[in-house]
C-alpha positions as CSV (number, residue, x, y, z in Angstrom):
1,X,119.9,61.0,20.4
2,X,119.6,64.3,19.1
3,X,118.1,67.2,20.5
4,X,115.4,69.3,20.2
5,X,116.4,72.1,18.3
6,X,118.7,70.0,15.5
7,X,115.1,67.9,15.1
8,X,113.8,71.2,14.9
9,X,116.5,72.9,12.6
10,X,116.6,69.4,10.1
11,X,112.8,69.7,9.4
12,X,113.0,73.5,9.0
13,X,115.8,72.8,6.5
14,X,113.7,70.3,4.8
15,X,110.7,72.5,4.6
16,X,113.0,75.6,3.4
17,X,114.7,73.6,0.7
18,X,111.3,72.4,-0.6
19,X,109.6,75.7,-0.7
20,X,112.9,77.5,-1.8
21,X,111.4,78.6,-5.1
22,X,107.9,78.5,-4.6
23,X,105.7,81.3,-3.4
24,X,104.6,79.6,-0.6
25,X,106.6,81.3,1.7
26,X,104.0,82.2,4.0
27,X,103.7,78.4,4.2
28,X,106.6,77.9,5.5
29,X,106.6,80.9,8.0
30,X,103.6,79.3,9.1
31,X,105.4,76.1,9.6
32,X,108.2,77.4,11.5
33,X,106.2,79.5,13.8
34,X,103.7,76.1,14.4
35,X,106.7,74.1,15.1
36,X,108.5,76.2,17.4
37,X,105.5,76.8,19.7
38,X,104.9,72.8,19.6
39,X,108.1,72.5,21.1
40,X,108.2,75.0,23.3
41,X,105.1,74.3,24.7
42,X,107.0,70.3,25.3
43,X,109.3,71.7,28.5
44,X,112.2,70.2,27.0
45,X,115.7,70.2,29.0
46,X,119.1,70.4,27.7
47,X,120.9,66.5,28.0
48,X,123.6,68.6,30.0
49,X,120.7,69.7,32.3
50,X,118.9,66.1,32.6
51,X,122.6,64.9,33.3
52,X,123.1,67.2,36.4
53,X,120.1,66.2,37.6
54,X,120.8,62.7,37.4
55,X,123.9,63.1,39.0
56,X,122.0,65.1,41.6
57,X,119.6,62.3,42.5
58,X,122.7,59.6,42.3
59,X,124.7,61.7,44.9
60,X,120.9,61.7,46.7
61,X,119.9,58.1,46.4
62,X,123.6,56.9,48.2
63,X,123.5,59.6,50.9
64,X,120.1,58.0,51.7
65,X,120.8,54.5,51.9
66,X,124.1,55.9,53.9
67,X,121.6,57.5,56.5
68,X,118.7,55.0,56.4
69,X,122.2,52.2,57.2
70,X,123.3,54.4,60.0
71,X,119.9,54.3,61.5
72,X,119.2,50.6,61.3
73,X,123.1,50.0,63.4
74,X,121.7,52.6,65.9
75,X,118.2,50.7,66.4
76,X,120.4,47.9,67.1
77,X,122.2,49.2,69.6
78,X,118.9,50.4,71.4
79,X,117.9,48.7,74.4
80,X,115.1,46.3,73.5
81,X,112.2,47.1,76.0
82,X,109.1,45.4,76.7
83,X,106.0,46.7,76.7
84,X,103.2,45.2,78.6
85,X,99.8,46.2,77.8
């Protein structure tokens, strides 16, 4: 998948060859300026920053079921009481 800013840089190459010659440079100021306030308006995060924080909530996700295992042997052990109403 590529990332933003090489989507980013491939249409801003496309638009710049196109309007190489032409006098419609404000055009393509306009463009650029549109473009890179679309996307930075989108929050994007890096792919090494989405990785860390998958890693993150993998590292989470087993410590949990870890704990929420260690609970259900010490429930276990508990004494079982009854209650009378």
């Amino acid at each position: 998948m590529k990332q933003p800013n090489d989507v980013f840089n491939d249409i801003q190459s496309k638009v710049s060859d196109l309007l190489k010659n032409s006098p419609a440079r404000d055009v393509e100021r306009n463009v650029r300026a549109m473009l890179s306030q679309g996307f930075s308006k989108l929050e994007l995060v890096t792919r090494e920053e989405f990785d860390a924080q998958a890693q993150v909530l993998a590292r989470t996700r087993a410590r949990l079921e870890e704990l929420e295992r260690r609970v259900a042997e010490l429930e276990q052990k508990l004494p079982v009481t009854g209650q009378s109403s």
